[in-house]
C-alpha positions as CSV (number, residue, x, y, z in Angstrom):
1,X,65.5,110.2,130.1
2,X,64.1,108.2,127.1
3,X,65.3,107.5,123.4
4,X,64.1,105.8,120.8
5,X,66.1,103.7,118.5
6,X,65.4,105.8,115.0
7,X,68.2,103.3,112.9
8,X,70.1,100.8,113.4
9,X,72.8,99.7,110.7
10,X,75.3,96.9,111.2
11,X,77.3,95.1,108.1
12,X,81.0,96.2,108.9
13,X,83.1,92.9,109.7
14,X,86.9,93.7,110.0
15,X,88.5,91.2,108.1
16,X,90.8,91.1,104.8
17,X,90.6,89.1,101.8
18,X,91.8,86.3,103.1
19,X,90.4,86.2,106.4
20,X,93.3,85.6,108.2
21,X,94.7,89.0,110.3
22,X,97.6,90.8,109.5
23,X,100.4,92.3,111.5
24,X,102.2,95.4,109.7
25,X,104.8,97.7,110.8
26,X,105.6,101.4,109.7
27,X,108.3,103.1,111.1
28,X,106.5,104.0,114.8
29,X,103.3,102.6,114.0
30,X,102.1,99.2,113.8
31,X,98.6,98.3,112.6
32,X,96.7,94.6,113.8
33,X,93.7,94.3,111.5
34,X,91.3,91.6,110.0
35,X,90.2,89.7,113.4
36,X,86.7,89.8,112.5
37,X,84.5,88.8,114.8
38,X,86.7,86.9,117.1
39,X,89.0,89.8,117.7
40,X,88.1,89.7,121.3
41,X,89.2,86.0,121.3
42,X,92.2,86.1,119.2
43,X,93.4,89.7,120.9
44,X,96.0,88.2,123.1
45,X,97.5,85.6,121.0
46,X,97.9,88.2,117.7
47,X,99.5,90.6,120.1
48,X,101.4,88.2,122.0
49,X,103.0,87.2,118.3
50,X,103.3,90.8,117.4
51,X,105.5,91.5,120.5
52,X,107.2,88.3,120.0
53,X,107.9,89.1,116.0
54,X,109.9,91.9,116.9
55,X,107.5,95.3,117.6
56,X,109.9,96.3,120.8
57,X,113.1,95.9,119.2
């Protein structure tokens, strides 16, 4: 099969306002956001503090 690329829209960087990320816990649920674009990068070391700050207690 063959496609054609019709639109292509990027702009969407997942950071906060102060670029750094953020850990934040809610009763079951715990959010990791604002990595940017080195989320693949700093991944292991943000979850690695995440588990170490308390997440399975």
């Amino acid at each position: 099969a063959e496609a054609r690329i019709v639109n292509m829209v990027t702009n969407c960087r997942p950071t906060l306002r102060d670029n750094l990320p953020a850990i934040t816990q809610d009763k079951r649920l715990t959010r990791i956001n604002g990595l940017y674009r080195h989320g693949y990068l700093l991944a292991p070391a943000v979850v690695e503090e995440a588990l170490n700050g308390g997440i399975l207690k």
